[in-house]
C-alpha positions as a Markdown table, in Angstrom:
| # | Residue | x | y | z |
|---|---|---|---|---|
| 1 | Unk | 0.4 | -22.9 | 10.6 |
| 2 | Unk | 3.8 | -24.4 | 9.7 |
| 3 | Unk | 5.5 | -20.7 | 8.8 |
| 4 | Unk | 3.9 | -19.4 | 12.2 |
| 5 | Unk | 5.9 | -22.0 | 14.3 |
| 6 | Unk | 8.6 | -21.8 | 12.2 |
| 7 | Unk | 8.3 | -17.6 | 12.6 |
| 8 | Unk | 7.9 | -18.0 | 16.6 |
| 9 | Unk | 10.8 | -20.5 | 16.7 |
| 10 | Unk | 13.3 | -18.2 | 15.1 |
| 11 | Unk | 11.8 | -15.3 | 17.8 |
| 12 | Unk | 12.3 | -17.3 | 20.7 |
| 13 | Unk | 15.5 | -18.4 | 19.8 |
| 14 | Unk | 17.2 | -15.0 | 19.1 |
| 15 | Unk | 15.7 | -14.5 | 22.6 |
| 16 | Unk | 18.0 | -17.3 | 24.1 |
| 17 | Unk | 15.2 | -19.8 | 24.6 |
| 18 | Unk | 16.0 | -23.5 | 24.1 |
| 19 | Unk | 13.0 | -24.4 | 21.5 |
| 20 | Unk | 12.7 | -28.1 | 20.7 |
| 21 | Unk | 9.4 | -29.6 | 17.9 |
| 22 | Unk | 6.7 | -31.5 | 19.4 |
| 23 | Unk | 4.0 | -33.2 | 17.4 |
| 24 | Unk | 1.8 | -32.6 | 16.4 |
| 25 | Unk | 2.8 | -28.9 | 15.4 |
| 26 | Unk | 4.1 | -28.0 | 18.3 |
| 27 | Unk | 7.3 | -26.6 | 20.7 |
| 28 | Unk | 8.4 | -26.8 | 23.5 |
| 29 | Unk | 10.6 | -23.9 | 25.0 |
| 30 | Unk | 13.0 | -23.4 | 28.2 |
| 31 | Unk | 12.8 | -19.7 | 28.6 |
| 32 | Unk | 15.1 | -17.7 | 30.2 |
| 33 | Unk | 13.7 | -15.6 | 33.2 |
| 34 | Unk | 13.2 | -12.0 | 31.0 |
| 35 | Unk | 11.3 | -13.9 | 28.4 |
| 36 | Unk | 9.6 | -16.1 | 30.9 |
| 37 | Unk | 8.3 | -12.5 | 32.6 |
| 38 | Unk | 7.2 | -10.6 | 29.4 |
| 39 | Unk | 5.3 | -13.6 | 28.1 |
| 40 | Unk | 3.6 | -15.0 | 31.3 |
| 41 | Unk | 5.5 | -18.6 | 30.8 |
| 42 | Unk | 6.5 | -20.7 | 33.3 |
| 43 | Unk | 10.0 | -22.5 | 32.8 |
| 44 | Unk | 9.4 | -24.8 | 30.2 |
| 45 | Unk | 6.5 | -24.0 | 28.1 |
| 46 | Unk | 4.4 | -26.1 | 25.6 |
| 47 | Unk | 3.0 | -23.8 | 22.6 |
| 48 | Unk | 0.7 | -25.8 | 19.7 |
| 49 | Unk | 0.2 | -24.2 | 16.1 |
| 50 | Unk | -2.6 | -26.5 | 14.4 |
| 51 | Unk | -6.0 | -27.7 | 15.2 |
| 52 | Unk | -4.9 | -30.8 | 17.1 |
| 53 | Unk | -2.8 | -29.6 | 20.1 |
| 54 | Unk | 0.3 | -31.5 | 22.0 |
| 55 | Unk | -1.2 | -32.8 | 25.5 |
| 56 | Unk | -0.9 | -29.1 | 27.9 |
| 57 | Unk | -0.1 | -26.9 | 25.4 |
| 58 | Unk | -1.2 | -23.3 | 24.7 |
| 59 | Unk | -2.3 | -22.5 | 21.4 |
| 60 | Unk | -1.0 | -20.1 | 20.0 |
| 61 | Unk | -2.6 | -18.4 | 16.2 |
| 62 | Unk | -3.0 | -15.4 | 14.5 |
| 63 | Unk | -6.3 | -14.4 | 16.4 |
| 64 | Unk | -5.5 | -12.8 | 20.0 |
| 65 | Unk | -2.5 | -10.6 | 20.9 |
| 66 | Unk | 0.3 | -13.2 | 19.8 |
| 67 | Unk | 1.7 | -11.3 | 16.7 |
| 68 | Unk | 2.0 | -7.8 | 18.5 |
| 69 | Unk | 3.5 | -10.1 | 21.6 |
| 70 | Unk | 6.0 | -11.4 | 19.5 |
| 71 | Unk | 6.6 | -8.0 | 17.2 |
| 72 | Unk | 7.2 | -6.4 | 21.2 |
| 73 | Unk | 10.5 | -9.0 | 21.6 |
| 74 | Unk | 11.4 | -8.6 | 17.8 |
| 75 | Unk | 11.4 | -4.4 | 18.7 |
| 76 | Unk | 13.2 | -3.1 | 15.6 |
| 77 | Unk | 15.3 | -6.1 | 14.4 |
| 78 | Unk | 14.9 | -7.1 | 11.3 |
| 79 | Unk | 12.9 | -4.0 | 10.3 |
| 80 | Unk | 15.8 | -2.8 | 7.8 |
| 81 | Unk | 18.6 | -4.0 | 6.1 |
| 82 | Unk | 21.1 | -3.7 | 3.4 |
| 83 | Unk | 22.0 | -6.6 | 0.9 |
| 84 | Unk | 24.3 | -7.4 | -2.2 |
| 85 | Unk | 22.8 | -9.6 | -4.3 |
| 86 | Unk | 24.7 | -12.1 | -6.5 |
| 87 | Unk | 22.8 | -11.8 | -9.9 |
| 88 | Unk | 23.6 | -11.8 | -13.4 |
| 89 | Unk | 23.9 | -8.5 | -14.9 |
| 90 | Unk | 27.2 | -6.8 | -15.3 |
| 91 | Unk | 28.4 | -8.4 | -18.4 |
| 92 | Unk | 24.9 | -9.2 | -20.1 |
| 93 | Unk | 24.2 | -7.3 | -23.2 |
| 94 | Unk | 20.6 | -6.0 | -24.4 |
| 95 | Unk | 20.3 | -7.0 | -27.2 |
| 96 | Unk | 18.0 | -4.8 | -29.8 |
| 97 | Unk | 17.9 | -2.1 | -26.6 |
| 98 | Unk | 15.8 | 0.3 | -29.3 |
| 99 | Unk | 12.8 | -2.1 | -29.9 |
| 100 | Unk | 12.7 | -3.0 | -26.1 |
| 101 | Unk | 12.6 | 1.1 | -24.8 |
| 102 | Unk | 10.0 | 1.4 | -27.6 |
| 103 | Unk | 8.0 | -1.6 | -25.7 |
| 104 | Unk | 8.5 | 0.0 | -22.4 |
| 105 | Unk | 7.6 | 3.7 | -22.9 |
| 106 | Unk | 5.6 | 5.7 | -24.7 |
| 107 | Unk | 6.1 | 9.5 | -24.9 |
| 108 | Unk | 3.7 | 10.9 | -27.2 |
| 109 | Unk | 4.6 | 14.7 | -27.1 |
| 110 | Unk | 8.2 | 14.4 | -27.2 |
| 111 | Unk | 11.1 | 12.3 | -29.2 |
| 112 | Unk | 13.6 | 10.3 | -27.6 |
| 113 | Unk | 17.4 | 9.0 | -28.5 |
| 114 | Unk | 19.6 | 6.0 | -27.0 |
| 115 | Unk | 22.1 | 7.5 | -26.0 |
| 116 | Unk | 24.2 | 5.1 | -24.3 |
| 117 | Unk | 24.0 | 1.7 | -22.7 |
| 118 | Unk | 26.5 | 0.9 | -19.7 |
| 119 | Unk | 26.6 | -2.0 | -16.9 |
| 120 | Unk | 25.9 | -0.6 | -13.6 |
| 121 | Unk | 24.9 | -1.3 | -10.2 |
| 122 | Unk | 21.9 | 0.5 | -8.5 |
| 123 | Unk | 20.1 | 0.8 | -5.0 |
| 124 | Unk | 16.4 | -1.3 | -5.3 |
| 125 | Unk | 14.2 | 0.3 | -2.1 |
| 126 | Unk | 11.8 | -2.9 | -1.3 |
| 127 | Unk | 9.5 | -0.9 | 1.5 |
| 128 | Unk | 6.4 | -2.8 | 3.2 |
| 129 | Unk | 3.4 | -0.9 | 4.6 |
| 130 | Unk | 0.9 | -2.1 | 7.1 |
| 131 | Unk | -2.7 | -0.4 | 7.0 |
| 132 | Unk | -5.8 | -1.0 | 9.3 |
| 133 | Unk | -9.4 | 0.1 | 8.5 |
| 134 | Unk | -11.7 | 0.3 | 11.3 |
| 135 | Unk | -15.3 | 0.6 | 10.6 |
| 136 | Unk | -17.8 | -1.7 | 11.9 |
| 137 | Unk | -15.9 | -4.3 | 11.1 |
| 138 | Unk | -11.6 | -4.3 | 11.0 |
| 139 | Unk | -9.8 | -5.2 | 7.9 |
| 140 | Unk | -5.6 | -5.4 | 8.3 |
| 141 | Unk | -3.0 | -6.2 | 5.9 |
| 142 | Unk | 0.5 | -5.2 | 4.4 |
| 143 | Unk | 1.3 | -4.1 | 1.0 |
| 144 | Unk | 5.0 | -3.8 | -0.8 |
| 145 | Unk | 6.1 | -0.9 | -3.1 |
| 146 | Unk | 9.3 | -1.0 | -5.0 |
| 147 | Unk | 11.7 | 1.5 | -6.6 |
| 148 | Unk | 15.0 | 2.0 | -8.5 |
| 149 | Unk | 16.7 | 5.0 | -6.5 |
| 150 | Unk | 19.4 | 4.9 | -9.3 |
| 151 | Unk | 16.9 | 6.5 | -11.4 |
| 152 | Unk | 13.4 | 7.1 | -10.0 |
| 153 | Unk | 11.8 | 4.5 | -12.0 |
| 154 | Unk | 9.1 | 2.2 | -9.9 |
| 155 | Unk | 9.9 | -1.5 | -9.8 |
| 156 | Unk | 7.2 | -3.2 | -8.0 |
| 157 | Unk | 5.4 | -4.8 | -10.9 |
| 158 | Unk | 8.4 | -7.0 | -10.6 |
| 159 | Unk | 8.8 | -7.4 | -7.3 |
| 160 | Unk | 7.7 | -10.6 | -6.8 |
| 161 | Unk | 10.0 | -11.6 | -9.4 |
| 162 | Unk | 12.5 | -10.4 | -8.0 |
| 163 | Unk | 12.0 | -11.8 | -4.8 |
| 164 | Unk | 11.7 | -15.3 | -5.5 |
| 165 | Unk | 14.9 | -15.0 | -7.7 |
| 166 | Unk | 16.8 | -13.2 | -4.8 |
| 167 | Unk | 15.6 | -16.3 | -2.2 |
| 168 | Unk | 17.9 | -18.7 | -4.4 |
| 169 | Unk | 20.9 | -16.0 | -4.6 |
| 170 | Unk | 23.7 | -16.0 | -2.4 |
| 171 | Unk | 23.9 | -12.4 | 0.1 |
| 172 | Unk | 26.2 | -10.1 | 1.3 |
| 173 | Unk | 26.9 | -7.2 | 2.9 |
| 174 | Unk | 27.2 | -4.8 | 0.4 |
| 175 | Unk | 31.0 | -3.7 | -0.9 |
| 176 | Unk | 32.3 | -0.3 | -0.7 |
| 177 | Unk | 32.8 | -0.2 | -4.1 |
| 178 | Unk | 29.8 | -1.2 | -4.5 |
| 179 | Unk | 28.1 | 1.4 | -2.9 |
| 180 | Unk | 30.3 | 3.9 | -4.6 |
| 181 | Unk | 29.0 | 2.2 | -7.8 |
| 182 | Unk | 25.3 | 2.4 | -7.1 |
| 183 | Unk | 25.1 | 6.5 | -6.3 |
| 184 | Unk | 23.9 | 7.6 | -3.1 |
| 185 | Unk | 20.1 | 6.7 | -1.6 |
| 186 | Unk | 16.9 | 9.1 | -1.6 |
| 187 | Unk | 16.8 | 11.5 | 1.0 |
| 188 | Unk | 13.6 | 11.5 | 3.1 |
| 189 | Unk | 12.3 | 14.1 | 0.8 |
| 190 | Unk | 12.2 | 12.2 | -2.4 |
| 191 | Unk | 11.3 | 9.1 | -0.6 |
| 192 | Unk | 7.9 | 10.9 | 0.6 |
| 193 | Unk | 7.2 | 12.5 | -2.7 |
| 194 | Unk | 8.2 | 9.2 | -4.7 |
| 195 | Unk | 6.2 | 6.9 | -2.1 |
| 196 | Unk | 3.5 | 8.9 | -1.3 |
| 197 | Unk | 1.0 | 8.5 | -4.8 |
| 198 | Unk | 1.8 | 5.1 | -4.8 |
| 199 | Unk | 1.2 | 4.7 | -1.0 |
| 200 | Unk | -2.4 | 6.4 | -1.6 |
| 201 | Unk | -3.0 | 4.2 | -5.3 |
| 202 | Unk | -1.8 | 0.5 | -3.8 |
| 203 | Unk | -4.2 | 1.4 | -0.4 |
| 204 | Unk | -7.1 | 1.9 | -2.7 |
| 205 | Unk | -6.5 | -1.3 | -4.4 |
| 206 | Unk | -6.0 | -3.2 | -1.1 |
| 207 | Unk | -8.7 | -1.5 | 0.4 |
| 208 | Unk | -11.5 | -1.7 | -2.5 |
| 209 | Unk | -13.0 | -5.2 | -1.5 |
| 210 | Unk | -13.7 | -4.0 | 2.4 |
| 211 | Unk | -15.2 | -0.5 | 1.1 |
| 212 | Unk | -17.0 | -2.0 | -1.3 |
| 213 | Unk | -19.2 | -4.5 | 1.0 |
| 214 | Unk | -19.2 | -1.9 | 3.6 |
| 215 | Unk | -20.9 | 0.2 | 1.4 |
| 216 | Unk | -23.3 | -2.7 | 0.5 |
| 217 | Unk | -24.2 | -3.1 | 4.4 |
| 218 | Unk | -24.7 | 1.2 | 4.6 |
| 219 | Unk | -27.2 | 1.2 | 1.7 |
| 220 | Unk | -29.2 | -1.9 | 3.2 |
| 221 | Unk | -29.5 | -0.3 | 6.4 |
| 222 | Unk | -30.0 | 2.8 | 5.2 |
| 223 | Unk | -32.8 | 1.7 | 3.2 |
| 224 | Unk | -34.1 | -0.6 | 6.1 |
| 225 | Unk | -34.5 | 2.7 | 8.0 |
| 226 | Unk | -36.2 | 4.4 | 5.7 |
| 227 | Unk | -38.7 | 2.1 | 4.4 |
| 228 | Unk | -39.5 | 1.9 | 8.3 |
| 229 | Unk | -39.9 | 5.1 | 9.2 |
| 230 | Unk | -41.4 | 6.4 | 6.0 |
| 231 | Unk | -44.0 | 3.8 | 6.2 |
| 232 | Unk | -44.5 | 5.4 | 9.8 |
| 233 | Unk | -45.2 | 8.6 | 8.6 |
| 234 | Unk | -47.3 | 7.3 | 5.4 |
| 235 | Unk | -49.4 | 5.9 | 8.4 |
| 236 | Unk | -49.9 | 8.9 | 10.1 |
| 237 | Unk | -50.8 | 10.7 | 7.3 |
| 238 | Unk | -53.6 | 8.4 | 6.5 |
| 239 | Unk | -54.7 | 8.7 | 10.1 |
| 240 | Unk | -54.1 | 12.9 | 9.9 |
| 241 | Unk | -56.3 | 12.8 | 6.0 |
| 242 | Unk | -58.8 | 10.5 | 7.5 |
| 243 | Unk | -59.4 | 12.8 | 10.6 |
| 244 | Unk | -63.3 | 13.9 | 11.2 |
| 245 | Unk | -65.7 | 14.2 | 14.0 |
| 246 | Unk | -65.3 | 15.9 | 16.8 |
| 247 | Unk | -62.0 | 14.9 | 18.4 |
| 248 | Unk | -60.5 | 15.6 | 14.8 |
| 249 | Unk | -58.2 | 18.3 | 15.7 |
| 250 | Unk | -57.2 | 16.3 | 18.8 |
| 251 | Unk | -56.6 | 13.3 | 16.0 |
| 252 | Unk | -54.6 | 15.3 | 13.5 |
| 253 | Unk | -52.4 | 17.0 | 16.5 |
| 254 | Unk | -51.5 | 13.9 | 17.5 |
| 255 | Unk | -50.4 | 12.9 | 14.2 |
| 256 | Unk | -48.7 | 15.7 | 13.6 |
| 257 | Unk | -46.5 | 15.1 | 16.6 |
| 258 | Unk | -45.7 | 11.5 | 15.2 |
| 259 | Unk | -44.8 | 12.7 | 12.1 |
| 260 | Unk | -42.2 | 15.3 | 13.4 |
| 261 | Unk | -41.0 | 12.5 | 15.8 |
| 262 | Unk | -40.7 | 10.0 | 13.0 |
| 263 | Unk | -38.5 | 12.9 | 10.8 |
| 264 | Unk | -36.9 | 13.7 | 14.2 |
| 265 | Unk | -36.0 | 9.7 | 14.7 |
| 266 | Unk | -34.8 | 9.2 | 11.6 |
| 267 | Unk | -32.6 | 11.9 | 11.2 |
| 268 | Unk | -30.9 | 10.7 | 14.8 |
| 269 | Unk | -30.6 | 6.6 | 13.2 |
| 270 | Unk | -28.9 | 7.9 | 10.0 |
| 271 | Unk | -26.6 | 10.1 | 12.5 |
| 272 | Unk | -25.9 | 7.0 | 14.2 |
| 273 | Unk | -25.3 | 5.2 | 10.6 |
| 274 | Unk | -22.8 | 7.9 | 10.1 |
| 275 | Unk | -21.0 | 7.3 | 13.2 |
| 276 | Unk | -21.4 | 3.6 | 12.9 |
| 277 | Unk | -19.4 | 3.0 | 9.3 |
| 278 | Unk | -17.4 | 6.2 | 9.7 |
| 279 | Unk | -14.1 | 4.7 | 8.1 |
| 280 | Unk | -10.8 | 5.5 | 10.0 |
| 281 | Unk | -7.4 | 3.9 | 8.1 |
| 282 | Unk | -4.4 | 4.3 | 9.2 |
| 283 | Unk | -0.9 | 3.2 | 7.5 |
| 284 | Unk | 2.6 | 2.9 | 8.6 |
| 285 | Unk | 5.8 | 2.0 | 7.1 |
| 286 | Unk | 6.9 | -1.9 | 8.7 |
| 287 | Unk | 10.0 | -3.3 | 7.2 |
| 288 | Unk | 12.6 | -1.9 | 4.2 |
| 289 | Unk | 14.9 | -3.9 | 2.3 |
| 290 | Unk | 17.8 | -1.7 | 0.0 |
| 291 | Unk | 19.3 | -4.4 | -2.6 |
| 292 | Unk | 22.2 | -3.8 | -4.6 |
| 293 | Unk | 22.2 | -5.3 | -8.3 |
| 294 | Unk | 23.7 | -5.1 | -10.9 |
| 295 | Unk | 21.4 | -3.7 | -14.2 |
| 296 | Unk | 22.5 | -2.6 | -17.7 |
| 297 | Unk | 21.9 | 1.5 | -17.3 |
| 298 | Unk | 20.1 | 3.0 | -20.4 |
| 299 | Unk | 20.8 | 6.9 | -21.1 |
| 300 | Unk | 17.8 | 8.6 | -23.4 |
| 301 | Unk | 17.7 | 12.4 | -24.7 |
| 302 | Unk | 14.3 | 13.5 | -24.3 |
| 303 | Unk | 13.6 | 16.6 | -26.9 |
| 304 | Unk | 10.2 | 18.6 | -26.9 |
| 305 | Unk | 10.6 | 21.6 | -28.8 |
| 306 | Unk | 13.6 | 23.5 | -27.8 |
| 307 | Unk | 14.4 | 21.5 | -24.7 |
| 308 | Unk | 16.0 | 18.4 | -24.3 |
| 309 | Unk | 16.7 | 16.1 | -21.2 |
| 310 | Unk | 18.8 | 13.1 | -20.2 |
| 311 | Unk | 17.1 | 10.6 | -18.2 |
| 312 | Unk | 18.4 | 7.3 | -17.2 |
| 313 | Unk | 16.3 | 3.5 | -17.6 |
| 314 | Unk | 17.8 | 0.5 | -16.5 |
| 315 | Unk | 17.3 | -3.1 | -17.8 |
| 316 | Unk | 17.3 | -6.0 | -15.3 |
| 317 | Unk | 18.6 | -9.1 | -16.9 |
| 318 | Unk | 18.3 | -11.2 | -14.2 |
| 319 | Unk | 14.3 | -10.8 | -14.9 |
| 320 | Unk | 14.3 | -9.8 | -18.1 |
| 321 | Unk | 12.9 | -6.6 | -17.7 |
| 322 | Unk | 12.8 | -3.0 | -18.9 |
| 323 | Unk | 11.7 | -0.4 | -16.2 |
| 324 | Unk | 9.0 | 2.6 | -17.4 |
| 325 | Unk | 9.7 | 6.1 | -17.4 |
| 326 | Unk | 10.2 | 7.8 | -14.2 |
| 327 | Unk | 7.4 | 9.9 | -13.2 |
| 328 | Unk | 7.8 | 13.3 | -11.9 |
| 329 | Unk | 3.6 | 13.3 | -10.8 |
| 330 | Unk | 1.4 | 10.8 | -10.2 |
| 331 | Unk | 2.1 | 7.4 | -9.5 |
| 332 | Unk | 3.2 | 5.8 | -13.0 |
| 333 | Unk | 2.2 | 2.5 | -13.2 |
| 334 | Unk | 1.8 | 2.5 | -16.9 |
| 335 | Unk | 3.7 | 3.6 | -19.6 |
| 336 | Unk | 2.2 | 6.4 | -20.8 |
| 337 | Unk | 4.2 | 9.8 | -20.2 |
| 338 | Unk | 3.3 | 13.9 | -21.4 |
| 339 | Unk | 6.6 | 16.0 | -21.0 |
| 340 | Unk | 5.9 | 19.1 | -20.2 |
| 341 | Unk | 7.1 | 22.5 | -21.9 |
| 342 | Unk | 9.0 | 24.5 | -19.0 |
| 343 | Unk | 11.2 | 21.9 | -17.5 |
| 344 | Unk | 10.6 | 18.7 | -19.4 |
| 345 | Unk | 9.1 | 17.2 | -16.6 |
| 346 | Unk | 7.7 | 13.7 | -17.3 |
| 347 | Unk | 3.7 | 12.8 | -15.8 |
| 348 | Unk | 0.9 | 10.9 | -16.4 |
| 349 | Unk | -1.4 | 12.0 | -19.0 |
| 350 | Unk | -3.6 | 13.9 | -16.2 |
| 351 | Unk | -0.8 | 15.6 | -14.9 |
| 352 | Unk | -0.6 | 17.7 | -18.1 |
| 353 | Unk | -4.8 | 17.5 | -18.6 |
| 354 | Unk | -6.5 | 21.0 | -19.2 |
| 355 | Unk | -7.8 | 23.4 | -16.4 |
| 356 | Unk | -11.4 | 23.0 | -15.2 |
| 357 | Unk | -11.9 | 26.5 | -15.2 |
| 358 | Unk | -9.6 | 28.1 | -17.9 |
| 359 | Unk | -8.9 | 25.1 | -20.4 |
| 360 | Unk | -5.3 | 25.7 | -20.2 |
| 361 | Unk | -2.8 | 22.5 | -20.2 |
| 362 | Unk | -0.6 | 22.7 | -17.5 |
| 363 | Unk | 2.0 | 20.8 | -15.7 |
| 364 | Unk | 1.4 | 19.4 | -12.1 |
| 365 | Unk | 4.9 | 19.0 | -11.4 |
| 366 | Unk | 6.0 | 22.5 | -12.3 |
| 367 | Unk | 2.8 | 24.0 | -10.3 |
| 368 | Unk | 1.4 | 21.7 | -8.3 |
| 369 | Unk | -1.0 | 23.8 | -6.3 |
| 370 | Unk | -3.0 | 25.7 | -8.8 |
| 371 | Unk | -3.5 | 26.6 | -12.8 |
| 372 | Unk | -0.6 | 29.5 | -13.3 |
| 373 | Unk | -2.8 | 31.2 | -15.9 |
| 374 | Unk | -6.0 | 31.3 | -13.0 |
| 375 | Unk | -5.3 | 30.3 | -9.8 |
| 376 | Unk | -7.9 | 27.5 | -9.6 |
């Protein structure tokens, strides 16, 4: 609970409280009178963080309302900024750039050429999403994508990398030149169609372990509803077979009428199962972090057929690492790429996969909406 006091600390001081350490893992805070009102603190306040608390403190955790009360004060701060990251970069050569592409990418329709290799500097777009999935039970977390702006190429693979190597660095605000340098950002276009497959794919991983036990605890009771109520009905069919004498037509009506109640039951409880695990998720972006670094900027002619295309890679010295391929659909996580034949554009191998209905390849980029050959 260390990094929580630590977190609520920083809060409350950018607030203008006076926040002194207690032990064990605790604060105490003189609170101005607007921070005082919106938290429901007297003057001097005693918060505790661990399982042992400081004598009169409130504890404070990660259960209850505290994050979204301290998220309210934080409002916006913090939720983007701009750095200039001291890194290696500029003057580093690749050495043997020909046999490193080849490791990178692989373009199996099409031929590619190095071109040209130039230091550069380019915009990194670090973006963190926060997703809830309510159910019958809640799940919550965050996620971070990452992506090279300069040239379209998805960099969180290295994220964490990159991160723990930009903790050690020294930051600034970024230069003019700089800026200049590094071309200009995404518009809010190409950020929603660069963002959005990996959105959907990195949600699916996050969200695999909850669906998968929630659908674990729908089949069991599921199948604890039927076995019930089909061993209900089994009964009154006995009873409705078994029928004779004179009150049998009174018997079997009466069974009848539990068997239509027992279909009429059931169908009601699985209702009720539907409405009970019916999944709602919801995601919204939460912080974004633009870095300026410097790479070594890779140019590649891509030929297929008749047409060619320049396309740019970058390598990142400070990691050691050689971005894929940009993709133009789907999310491209590996290196795999189909260029297509009208505009070159560069997918995953199911963006250029055959139609369902006619068999024709065709590219999901150029027509994204339907086969051109038969509209399906």
């Amino acid at each position: 609970m260390a990094a929580l006091r630590d977190f609520v600390s920083d809060v409350l001081e950018l607030e203008g409280a006076a926040v002194e350490a207690v032990e064990p893992d605790g604060l105490e805070v003189l609170a101005p009178g607007a921070l005082r009102q919106s938290m429901g603190w007297p003057e001097l306040a005693r918060l505790g963080f661990g399982p042992e608390l400081p004598p009169g403190a409130v504890a404070v955790g990660f259960e209850g309302d505290w994050l979204a009360k301290f998220g309210a004060l934080l409002g916006a701060r913090g939720a983007w900024a701009e750095r200039q990251a001291t890194l290696p970069g500029l003057n580093l050569r690749l050495g043997d750039a020909e046999r490193q592409i080849a490791h990178a990418i692989d373009l199996p329709n099409a031929i590619w050429r190095l071109q040209d290799i130039q230091p550069a500097w380019t915009r990194l777009l670090l973006l963190a999403f926060r997703y809830s999935a309510v159910s019958d039970e809640k799940r919550e977390g965050m996620f971070w994508l990452g992506f090279n702006q300069g040239t379209g190429a998805g960099v969180t693979s290295i994220m964490a990398r990159l991160q723990a190597l930009l903790a050690e660095t020294e930051w600034q605000a970024p230069e003019a030149e700089t800026r200049e340098a590094a071309g200009p950002a995404w518009s809010a276009a190409m950020l929603e169609a660069r963002a959005t497959p990996l959105v959907n794919h990195q949600l699916r991983l996050e969200m695999e372990p909850f669906l998968r036990t929630l659908r674990r605890r729908l089949e069991r009771d599921r199948d604890r509803i039927h076995d019930y109520y089909n061993d209900m009905q089994l009964l009154a069919q006995k009873k409705l077979a078994a029928a004779t004498g004179e009150k049998a037509a009174e018997q079997r009506k009466r069974e009848q009428m539990r068997i239509a109640a027992a279909k009429h039951e059931y169908a009601a409880k699985l209702d009720d199962l539907r409405h009970n695990y019916a999944l709602s998720v919801k995601v919204e972006w939460a912080q974004g972090l633009e870095v300026f670094v410097p790479v070594q900027r890779l140019s590649l002619l891509v030929k297929r057929r008749k047409g060619e295309r320049l396309i740019h890679l970058d390598w990142h010295p400070a990691v050691r690492f050689m971005e894929p391929l940009p993709a133009d659909w789907g999310p491209g996580l590996d290196r795999t790429r189909l260029a297509c034949d009208e505009h070159l554009h560069l997918t995953e191998p199911a963006g250029q996969a055959p139609c369902p209905a006619c068999a024709k390849p065709w590219c999901r980029a150029c027509h994204p909406k339907a086969c051109p050959r038969c509209g399906t």
